[in-house]
C-alpha positions in Angstrom: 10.7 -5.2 15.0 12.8 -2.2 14.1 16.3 -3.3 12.6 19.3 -2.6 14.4 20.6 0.0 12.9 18.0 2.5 13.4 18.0 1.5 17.2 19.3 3.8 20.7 21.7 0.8 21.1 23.1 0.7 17.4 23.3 4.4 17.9 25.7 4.1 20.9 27.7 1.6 18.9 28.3 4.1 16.4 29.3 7.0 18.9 31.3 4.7 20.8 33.5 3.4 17.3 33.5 7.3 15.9 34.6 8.6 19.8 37.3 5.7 19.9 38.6 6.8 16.3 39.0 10.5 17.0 40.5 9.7 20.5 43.4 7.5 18.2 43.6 10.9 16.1 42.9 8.8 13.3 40.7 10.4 9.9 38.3 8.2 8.4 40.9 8.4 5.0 43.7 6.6 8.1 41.0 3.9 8.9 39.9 3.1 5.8 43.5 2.5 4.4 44.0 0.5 7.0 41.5 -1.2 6.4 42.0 -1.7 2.6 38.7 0.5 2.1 37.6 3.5 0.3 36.9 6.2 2.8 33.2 6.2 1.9 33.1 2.7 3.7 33.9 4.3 6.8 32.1 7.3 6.1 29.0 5.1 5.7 29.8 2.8 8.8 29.8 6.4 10.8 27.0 7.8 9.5 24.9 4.4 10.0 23.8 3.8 6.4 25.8 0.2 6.7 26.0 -1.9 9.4 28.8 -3.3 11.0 28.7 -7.5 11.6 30.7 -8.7 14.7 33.9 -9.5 12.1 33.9 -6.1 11.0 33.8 -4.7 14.1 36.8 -6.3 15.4 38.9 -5.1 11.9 37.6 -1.8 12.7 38.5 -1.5 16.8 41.8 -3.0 15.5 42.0 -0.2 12.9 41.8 2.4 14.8 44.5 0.8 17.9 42.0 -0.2 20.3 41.3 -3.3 21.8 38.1 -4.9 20.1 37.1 -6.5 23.7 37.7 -3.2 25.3 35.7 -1.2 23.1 32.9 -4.2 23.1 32.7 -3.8 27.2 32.5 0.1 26.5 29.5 -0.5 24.8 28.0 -2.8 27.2 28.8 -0.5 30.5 27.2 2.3 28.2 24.0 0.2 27.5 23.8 -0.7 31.0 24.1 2.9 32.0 21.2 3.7 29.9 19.1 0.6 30.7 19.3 1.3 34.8 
């Protein structure tokens, strides 16, 4: 089984959390200190050498001023979308 985060569906998490990000008008440098993190954390969570776990996720939507639940159902309409 290929891991997660080289999948079509980890890849849309990713576009989804970077698209969300630049739509706040927040940098990476803004995200990370919000999130007490070097830059390179986010950096790295963009550019899907790390993954993100479900807690992380929600520190990061919250980060960046948007809803975690919103941003989750995002990603599900945009899976479904790609599925049908």
């Amino acid at each position: 089984m290929t891991r997660s985060l080289h999948t079509p569906d980890y890849a849309a998490l990713i576009r989804l959390v970077v698209e969300a990000r630049k739509e706040s008008g927040l940098t990476q440098q803004d995200v990370a200190a919000k999130l007490g993190k070097p830059q390179s954390y986010v950096a790295k969570v963009e550019g899907g050498e790390r993954r993100l776990d479900v807690v992380e996720f929600i520190a990061l939507a919250r980060a960046i001023g948007a809803k975690p639940s919103a941003l989750f159902d995002r990603l599900v309409e945009t899976l479904d979308s790609a599925s049908a």
